[in-house]
C-alpha positions in Angstrom: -9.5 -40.7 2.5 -8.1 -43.0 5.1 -6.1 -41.0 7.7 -4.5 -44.2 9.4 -2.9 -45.4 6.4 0.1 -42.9 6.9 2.8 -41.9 9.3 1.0 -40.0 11.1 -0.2 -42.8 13.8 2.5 -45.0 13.8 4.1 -42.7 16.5 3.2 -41.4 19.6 4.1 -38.5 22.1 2.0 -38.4 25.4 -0.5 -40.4 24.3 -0.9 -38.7 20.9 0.4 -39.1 17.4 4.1 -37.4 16.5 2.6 -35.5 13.7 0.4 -33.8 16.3 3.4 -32.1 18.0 4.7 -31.0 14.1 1.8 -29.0 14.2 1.9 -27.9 17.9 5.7 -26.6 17.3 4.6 -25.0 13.8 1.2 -23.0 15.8 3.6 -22.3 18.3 5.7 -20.2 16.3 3.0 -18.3 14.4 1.6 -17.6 17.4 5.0 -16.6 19.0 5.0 -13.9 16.7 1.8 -13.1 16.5 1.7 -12.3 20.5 4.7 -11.4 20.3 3.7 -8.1 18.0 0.2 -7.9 19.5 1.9 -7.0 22.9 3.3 -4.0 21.5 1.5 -3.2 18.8 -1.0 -0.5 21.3 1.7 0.2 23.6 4.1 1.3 20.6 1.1 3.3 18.8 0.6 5.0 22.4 4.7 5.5 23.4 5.8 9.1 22.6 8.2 9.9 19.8 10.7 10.2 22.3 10.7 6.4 22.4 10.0 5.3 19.1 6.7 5.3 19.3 3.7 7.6 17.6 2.4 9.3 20.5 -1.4 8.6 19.2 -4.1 9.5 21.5 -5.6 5.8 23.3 -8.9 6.2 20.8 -6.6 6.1 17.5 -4.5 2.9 18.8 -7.6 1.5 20.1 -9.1 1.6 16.5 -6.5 0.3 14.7 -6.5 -2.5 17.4 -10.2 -3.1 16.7 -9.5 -3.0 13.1 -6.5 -5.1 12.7 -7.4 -8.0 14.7 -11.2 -7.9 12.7 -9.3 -8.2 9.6 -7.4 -11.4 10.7 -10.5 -13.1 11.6 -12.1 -12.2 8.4 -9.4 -13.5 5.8 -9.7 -17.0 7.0 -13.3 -17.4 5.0 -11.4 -16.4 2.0 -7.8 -18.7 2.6 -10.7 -21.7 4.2 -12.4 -21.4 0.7 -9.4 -21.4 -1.4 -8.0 -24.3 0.4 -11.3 -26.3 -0.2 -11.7 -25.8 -3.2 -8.2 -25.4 -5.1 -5.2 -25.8 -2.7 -5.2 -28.4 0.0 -4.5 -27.6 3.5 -1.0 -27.8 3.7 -0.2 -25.7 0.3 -2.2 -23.1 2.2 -0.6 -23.1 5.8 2.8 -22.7 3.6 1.6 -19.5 2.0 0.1 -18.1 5.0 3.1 -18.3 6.8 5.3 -17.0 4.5 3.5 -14.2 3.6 3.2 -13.4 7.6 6.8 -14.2 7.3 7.4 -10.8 5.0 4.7 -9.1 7.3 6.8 -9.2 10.4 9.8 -8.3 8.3 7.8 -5.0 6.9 6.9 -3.8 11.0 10.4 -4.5 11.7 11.0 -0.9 9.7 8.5 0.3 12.4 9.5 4.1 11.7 7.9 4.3 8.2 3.9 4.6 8.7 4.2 2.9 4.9 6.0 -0.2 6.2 4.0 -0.7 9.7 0.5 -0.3 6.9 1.7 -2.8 4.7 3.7 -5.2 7.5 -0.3 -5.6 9.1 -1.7 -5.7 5.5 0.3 -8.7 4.9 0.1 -10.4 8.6 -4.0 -9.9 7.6 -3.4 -11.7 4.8 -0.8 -14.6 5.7 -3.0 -15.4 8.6 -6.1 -15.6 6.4 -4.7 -18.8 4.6 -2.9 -20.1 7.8 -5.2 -20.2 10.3 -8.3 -21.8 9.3 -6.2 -24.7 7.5 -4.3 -25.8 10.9 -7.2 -26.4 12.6 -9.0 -28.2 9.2 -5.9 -30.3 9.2 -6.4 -31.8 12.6 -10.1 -32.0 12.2 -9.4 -34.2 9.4 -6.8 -36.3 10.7 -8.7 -37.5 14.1 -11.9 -37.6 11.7 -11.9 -41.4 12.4 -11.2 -40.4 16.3 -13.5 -38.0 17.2 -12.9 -39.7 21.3 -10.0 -38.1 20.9 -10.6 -34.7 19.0 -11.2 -32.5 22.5 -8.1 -33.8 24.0 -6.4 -32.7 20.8 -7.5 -29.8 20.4 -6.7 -28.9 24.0 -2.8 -29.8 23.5 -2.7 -27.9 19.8 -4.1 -25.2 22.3 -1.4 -25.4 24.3 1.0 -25.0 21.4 -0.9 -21.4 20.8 -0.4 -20.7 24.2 3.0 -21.9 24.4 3.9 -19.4 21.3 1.7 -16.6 23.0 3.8 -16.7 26.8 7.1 -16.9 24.4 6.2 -14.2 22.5 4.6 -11.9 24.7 7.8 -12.5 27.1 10.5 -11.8 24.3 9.6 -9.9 22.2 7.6 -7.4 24.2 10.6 -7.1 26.9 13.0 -6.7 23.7 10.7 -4.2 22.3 10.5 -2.2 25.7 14.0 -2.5 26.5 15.9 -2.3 23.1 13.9 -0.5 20.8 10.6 -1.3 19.1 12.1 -2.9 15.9 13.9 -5.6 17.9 10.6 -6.7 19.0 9.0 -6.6 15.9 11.9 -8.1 14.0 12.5 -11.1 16.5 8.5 -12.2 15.7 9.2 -12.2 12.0 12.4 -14.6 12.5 10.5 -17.0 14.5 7.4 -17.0 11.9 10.5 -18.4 9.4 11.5 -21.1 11.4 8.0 -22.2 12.1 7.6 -22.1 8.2 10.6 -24.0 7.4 9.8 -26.9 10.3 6.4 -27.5 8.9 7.5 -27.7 5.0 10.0 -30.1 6.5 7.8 -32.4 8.1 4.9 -32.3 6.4 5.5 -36.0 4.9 4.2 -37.0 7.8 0.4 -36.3 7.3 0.9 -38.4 4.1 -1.5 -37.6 1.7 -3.8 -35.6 4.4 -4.1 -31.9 3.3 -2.7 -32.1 0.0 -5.4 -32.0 -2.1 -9.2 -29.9 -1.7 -11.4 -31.5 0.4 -14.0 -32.7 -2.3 -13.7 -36.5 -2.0 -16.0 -36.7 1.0 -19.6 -35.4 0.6 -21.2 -37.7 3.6 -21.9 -36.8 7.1 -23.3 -39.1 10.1 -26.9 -39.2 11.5 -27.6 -39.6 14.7 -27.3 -43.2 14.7 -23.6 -42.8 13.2 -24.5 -44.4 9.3 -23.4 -42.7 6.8 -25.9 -40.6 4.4 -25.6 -38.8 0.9 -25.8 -34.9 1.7 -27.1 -33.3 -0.9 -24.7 -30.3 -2.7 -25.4 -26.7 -2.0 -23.5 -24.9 -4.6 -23.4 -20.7 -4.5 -25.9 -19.3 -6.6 -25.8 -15.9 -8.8 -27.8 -14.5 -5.5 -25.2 -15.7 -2.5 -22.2 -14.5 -5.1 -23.9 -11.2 -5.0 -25.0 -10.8 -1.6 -21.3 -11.8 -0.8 -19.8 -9.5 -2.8 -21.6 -6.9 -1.2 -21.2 -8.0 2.5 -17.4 -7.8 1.9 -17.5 -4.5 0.3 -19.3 -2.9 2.8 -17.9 -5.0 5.9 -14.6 -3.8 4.7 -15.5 -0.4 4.0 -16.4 0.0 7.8 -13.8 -1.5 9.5 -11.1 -0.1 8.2 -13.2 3.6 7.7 -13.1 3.5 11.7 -9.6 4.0 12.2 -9.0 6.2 9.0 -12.1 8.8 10.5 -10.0 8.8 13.8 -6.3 9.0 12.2 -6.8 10.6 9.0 -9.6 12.6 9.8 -11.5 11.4 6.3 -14.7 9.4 6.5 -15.4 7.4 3.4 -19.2 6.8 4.8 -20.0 10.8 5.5 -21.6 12.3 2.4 -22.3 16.1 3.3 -22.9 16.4 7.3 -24.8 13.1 7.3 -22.3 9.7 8.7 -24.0 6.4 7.2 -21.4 4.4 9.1 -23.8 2.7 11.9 -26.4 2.1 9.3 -23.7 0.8 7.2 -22.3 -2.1 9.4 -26.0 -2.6 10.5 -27.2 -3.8 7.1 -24.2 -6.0 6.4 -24.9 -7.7 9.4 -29.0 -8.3 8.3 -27.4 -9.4 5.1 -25.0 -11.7 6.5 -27.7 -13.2 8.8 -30.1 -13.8 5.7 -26.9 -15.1 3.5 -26.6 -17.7 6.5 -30.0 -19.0 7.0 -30.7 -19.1 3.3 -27.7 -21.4 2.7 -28.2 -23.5 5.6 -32.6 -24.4 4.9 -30.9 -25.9 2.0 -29.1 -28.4 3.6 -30.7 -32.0 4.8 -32.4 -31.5 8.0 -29.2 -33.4 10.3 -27.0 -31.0 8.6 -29.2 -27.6 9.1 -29.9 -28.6 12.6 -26.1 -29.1 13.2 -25.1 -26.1 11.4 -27.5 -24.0 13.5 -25.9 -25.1 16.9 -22.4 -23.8 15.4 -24.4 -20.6 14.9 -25.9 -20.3 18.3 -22.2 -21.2 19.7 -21.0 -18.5 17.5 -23.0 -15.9 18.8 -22.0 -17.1 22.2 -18.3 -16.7 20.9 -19.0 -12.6 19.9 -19.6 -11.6 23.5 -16.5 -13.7 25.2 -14.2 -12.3 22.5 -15.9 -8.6 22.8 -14.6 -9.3 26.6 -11.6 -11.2 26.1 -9.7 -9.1 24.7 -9.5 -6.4 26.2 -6.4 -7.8 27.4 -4.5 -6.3 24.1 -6.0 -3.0 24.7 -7.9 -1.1 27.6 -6.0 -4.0 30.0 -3.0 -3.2 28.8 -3.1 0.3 29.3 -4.7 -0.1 32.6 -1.5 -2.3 33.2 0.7 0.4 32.0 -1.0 3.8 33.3 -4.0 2.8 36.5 -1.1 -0.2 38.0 1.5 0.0 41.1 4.0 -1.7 38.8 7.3 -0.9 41.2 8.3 -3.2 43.4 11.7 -3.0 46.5 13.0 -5.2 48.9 12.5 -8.2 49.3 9.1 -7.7 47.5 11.8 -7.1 44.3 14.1 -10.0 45.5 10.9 -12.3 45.8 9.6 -11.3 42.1 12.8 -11.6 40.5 12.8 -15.1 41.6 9.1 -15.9 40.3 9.9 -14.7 37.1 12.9 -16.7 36.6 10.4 -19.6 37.3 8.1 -18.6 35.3 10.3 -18.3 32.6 12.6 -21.1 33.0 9.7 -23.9 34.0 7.6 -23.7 31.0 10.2 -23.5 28.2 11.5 -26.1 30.1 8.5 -28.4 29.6 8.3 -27.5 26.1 11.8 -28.1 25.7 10.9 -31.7 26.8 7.9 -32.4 24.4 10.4 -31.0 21.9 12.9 -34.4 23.1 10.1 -36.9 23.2 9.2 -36.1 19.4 12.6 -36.0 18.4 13.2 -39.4 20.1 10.4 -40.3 17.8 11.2 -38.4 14.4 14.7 -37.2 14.7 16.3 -39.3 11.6 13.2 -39.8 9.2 12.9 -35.5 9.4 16.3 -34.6 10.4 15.8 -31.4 8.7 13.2 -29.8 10.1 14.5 -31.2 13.6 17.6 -29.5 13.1 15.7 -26.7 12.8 13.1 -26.8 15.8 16.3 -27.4 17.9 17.7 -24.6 16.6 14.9 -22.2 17.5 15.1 -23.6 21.1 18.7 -22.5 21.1 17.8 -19.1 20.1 14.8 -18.8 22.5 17.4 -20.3 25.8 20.2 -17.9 24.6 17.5 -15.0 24.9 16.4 -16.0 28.1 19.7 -16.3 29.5 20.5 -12.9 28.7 16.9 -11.5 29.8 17.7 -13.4 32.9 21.1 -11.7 33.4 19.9 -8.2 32.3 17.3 -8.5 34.8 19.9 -8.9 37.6 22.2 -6.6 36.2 20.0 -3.7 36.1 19.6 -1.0 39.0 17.3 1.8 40.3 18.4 5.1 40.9 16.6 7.6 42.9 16.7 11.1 40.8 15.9 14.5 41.1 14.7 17.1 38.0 14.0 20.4 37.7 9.8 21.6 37.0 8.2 24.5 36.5 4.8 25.4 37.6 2.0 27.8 36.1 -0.9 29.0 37.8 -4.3 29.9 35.6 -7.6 31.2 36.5 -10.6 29.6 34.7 -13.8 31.6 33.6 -15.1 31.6 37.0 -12.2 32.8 38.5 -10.7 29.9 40.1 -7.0 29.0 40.0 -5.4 26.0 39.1 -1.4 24.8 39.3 -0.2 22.7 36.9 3.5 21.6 37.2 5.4 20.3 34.3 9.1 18.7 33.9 11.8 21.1 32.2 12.7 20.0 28.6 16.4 21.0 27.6 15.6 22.8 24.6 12.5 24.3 25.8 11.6 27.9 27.0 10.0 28.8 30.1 7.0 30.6 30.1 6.2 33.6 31.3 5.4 33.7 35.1 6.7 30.3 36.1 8.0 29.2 39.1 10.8 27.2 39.3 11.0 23.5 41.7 12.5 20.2 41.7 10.8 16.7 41.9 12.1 12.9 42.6 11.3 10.2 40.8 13.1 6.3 40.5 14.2 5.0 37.1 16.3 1.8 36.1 19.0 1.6 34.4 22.0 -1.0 33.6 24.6 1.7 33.7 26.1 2.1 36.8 25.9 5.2 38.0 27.0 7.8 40.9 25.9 10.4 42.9 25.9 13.9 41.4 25.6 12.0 37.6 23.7 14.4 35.2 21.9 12.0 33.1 19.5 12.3 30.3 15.7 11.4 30.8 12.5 11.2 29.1 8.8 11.4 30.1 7.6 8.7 28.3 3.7 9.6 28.8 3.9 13.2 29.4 2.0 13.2 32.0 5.3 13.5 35.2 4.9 10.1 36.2 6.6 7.4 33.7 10.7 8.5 33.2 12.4 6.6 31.1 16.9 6.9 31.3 18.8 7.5 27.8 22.4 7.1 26.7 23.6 10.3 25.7 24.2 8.9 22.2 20.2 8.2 21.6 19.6 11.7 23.6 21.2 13.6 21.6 18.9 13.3 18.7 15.8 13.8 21.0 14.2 16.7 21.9 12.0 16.4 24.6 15.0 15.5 26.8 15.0 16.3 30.5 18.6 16.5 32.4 18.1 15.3 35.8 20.9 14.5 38.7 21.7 11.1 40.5 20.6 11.3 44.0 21.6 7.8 45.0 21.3 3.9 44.1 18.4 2.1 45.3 19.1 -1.5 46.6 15.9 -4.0 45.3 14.0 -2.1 43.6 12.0 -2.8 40.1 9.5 -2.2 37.7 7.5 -4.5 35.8 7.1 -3.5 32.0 3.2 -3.0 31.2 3.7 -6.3 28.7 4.6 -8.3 31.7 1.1 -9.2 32.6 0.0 -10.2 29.3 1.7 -13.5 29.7 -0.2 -14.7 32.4 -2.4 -15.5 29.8 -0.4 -18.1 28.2 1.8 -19.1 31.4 -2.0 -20.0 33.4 -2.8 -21.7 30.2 -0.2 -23.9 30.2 -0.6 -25.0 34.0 -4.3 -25.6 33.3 -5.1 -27.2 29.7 -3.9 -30.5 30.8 -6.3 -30.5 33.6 -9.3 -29.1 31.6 -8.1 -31.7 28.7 -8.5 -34.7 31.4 -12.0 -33.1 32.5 -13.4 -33.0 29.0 -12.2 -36.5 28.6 -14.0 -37.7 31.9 -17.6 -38.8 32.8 -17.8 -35.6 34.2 -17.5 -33.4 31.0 -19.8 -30.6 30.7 -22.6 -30.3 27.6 -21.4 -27.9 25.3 -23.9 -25.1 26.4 -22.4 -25.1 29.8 -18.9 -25.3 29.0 -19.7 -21.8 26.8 -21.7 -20.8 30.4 -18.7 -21.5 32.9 -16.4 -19.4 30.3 -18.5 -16.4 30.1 -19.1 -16.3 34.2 -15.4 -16.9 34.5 -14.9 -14.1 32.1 -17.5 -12.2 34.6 -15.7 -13.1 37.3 -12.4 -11.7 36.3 -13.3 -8.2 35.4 -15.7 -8.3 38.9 -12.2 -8.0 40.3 -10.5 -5.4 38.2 -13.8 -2.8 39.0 -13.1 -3.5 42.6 -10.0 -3.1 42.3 -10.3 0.3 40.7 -13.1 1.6 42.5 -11.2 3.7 44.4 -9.7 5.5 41.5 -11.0 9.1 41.3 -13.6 10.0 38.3 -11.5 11.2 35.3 -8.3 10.2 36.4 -5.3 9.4 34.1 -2.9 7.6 36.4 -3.4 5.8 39.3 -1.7 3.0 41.4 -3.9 -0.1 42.0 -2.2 -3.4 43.7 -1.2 -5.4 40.9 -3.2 -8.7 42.6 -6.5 -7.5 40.7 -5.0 -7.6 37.3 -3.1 -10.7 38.0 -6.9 -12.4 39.4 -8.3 -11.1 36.4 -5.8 -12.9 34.2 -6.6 -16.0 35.7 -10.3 -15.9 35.7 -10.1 -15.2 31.9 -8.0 -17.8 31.4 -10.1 -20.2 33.2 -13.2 -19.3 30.9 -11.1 -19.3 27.4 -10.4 -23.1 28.3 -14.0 -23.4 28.6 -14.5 -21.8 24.9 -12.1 -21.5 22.9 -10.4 -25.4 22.3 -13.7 -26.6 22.8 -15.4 -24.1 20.1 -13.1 -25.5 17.4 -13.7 -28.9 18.2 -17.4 -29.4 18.4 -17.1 -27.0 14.7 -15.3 -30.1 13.1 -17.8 -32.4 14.7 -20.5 -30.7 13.7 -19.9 -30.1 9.6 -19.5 -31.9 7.0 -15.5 -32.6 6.0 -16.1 -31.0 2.6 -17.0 -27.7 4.1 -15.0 -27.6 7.2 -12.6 -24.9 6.4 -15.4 -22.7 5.0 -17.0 -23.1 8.1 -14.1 -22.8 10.2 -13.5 -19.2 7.9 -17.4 -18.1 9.2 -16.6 -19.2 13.0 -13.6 -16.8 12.7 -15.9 -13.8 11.5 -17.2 -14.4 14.5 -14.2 -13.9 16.1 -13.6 -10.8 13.8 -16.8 -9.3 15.0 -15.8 -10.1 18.5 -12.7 -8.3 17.9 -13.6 -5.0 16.3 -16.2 -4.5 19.1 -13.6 -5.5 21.6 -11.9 -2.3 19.9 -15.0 0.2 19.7 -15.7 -1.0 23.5 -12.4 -0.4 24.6 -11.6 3.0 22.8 -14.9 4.2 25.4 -12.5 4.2 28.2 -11.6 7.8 28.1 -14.9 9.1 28.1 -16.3 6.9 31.0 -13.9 7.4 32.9 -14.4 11.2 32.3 -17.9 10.8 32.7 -18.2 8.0 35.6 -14.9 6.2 36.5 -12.9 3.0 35.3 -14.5 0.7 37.7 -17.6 1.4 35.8 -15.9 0.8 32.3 -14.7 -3.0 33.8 -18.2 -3.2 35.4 -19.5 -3.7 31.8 -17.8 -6.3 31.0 -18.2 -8.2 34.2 -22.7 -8.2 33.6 -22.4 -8.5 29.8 -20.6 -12.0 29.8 -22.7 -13.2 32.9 -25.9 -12.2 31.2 -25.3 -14.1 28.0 -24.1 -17.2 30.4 -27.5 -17.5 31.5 -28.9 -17.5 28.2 -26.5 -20.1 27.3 -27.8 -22.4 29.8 -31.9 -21.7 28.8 -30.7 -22.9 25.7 -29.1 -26.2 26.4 -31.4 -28.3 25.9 -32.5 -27.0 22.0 -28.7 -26.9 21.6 -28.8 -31.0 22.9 -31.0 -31.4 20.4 -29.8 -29.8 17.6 -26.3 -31.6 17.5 -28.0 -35.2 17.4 -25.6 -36.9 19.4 -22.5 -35.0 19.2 -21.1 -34.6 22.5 
């Protein structure tokens, strides 16, 4: 199939086709709204019922983290395979996304376990067909420029990230600020525009994507001719060992939440658990599966196909790491970091986060012009509707922008209690508590009064008796309520206005999962440029520099926290670690990630790219779900040791495997014949 022979480079935007920047806008979205629940997904699961949210213990959310983004990186074999073989890549993206469309709909009705169950059931499913058939799509259409495919893939990257700082940024502060369905809901209205820009524009890839991908069953040697590969259909054996991979791969991931929530094990027969020697044989099985299948293959192909593999196993112990950020960061953000900020400290951050708001939509709002310069009239329709979302998303800001400014701090006081205990050894303890409205005292306890600062956009007066809430239970975190949302609460405190506090903030916990994105932003170009150059790294040590980046950033959140007592539940660290950390771990995703999916295209066949893009995502999935069980270990060591040994982990773990990584560079040279 010729790829030039259609509109799709007969236009270009900063130095790239038109159609590029379709897809950019239509990843952007998706990932808008996938960010955008993924930020509040823990912290909602966590929240008390006070707020809205579950009050589940940090294990519990943890494991339904784990599981949840396991699942999304496991459906993409299945949508990559279906695509291949039946639907075409751009009948597939269109279901994907308008099943996650419904998903984000169904976690809007976030109160109803039913409809937050079946809202991630669906997102699972939607982003199994979507998300290995955006990246086939480019794969195919630069298969003629494969110069060009790094550089690509970096500014499609930037189209995740663009979605991700947009998401995380709206949706989590409209989810902290307004209630947990307006975040939810707000991701599912953007997933719908994304779907409706796309099916819009999609004349623009011409006949790219709508068909299978059967017609091309050659690859290039070394030398660049092309060869006959042989076929390698599925036999009775693979269908099988398949069958029973999923099964039992299934089985576990979602048993390790329902064992934690539900307190029902579907692997425990009697007082015996078979779960670790469940998910252990899968994996054997999936490893023979995978070497079976490839030995079958024409030795360029094999050799190829085994470098993806090593990269793959690179890509389990960065993702393991990386994202943490959705979980044990985020609480760390939330529960271990100074997050208040007065005077002109306050000032100084309101102004650097208009910035940071303003500047990068901004620049997006500017690629936005340039492809409409180019496409306006010929897809006026799905224009209309990209400038539409940008409407929405200013109009948001504005008033995020103006809340901001418009919201105060009010210094507070409210009546405790304290109890006094003796333990079995005869030593007493004090433990003081707040004074819930509808509560009674217990016997023996003694009466006091605390301070704390909350914000509020009501304006308020000394000697106000308002209505708070402690939103972790543990006298730290208040949280003010209008007396109409009080009144149907009962773990209200009534506390008294003390006096209005000139320039002084907090940050929400979500804030800092946008550095993310916004460091993204500043640095793809760059890194786009540097894999473009004489300078750009082998693929070994591009995987290397990631993982000791990825080192690098948690170095600073265990120093950060090494002063925090063993077994605490709260502290206040400077905020600096966890914005360093960001960084660094932004830094090394631009080493991995863009590049991973890029040198996967290279590397296999056209006929079997999505399939192959669906097994690199398992290894995502498997990154994932031990990201999860890893980060639901942070109770108990910091009971046992502290946190700064729980983020010591995952600084040696990355660092170790970079070294391994750069052993193996020069088998890895060899084994991709050429491909650089």
């Amino acid at each position: 199939m010729n790829t030039t022979s259609n509109d799709f480079f007969k236009t270009q935007v900063l130095g790239h086709p038109a159609g590029l920047f379709v897809l950019f806008f239509t990843e952007m979205w998706e990932r808008f709204s996938f960010y955008g629940m993924r930020a509040l997904l823990v912290l909602f699961l966590v929240s008390s019922l006070g707020l809205g949210g579950w009050d589940w213990p940090r294990e519990n959310a943890l494991a339904l983290y784990g599981t949840y983004l396991a699942l999304l990186y496991l459906t993409p074999i299945i949508g990559g395979t279906l695509a291949d073989r039946y639907l075409g890549n751009r009948k597939a993206i269109i279901i994907g996304a308008l099943v996650m469309t419904f998903g984000h709909a169904s976690m809007a009705i976030e109160s109803n376990p039913f409809f937050l169950y079946l809202g991630l059931g669906l997102l699972v499913i939607g982003t199994g067909f979507f998300k290995p058939n955006m990246t086939s799509l480019i794969s195919i259409l630069y298969k003629d420029f494969p110069e060009k495919k790094d550089g690509a893939y970096t500014i499609f990257y930037m189209g995740v990230n663009a979605g991700a700082f947009l998401g995380i940024m709206l949706c989590g502060y409209l989810g902290e600020i307004l209630g947990w369905s307006w975040g939810f809901g707000l991701a599912g209205i953007f997933m719908l525009l994304g779907l409706l820009q796309f099916t819009f524009a999609q004349s623009i890839f011409g006949d790219v994507g709508k068909k299978p991908n059967v017609e091309d069953k050659t690859i290039e040697t070394d030398d660049h001719t092309k060869i006959e590969d042989k076929l390698n259909p599925f036999t009775i054996i693979d269908k099988t060992i398949i069958a029973v991979i999923a099964i039992a791969g299934l089985t576990w991931i979602i048993n390790d939440p329902l064992s934690k929530i539900a307190n029902f094990n579907i692997l425990s027969i009697g007082d015996f658990d078979f779960s670790n020697h469940t998910i252990i044989g899968t994996l054997l099985l999936f490893v023979y599966l995978l070497a079976s299948r490839i030995v079958r293959y024409s030795k360029i192909t094999r050799d190829k196909m085994i470098a993806v593999v090593f990269f793959a196993f690179f890509i389990i112990f960065f993702w393991t790491s990386f994202e943490q950020a959705g979980g044990s960061m985020s609480i760390f953000a939330k529960d271990y970091t100074n997050r208040i900020l007065s005077g002109n400290s306050a000032l100084i951050f309101n102004v650097i986060d208009v910035i940071i708001t303003v500047v990068p939509i901004a620049i997006i709002t500017w690629v936005l012009f340039l492809l409409f310069k180019q496409t306006f009239k010929k897809y006026l329709i799905s224009n209309m509707i990209l400038g539409f979302s940008f409407v929405l998303i200013w109009g948001i800001v504005i008033w995020k922008i103006n809340n901001n400014f418009n919201t105060y701090s009010y210094e507070i006081s409210y009546p405790t209690y304290q109890i006094t205990s003796t333990n079995d050894k005869g030593e007493e303890s004090t433990k003081e508590f707040a004074v819930i409205n509808k509560s009674e005292l217990p016997e023996g306890a003694v009466l006091g009064e605390k301070t704390t600062v909350i914000r509020a956009s009501t304006e308020f007066i000394k000697n106000d008796k308002i209505s708070i809430i402690d939103i972790d239970k543990k006298g730290v975190n208040f949280k003010y309520l209008p007396e109409e949302k009080a009144a149907s609460i009962s773990t209200i405190i009534t506390a008294n206005v003390l006096r209005k506090k000139e320039n002084e903030i907090q940050i929400p916990a979500t804030w800092f999962l946008i550095l993310n994105s916004l460091f993204i932003i500043a640095f793809a170009p760059l890194f786009s440029k540097w894999w473009e150059s004489k300078y750009n790294p082998n693929p070994a040590s591009k995987y290397a520099i990631g993982l000791f980046f990825l080192g690098i950033g948690f170095a600073f959140l265990a120093y950060g926290a090494s002063g925090i007592p063993q077994g605490a539940k709260t502290a206040s660290v400077s905020m600096a670690w966890l914005i360093l950390a960001y960084l660094f771990h932004t830094l090394g995703e631009l080493c991995v990630s863009p590049v991973g999916l890029s040198y996967v295209s290279k590397l296999v066949p056209p006929r079997m790219i999505a399939f192959m893009f669906g097994v690199w995502y398992l290894a995502l999935a498997i990154g994932n779900k031990t990201s999860g069980k890893m980060g639901e270990m942070i109770d108990d060591i910091t009971v046992k040791y502290d946190i700064s040994t729980f983020f010591l982990i995952f600084t040696f773990v990355p660092m170790a495997i970079g070294v391994i990584a750069l052993l193996l560079t020069p088998v890895l040279k060899k084994l991709m014949h050429g491909v650089t």
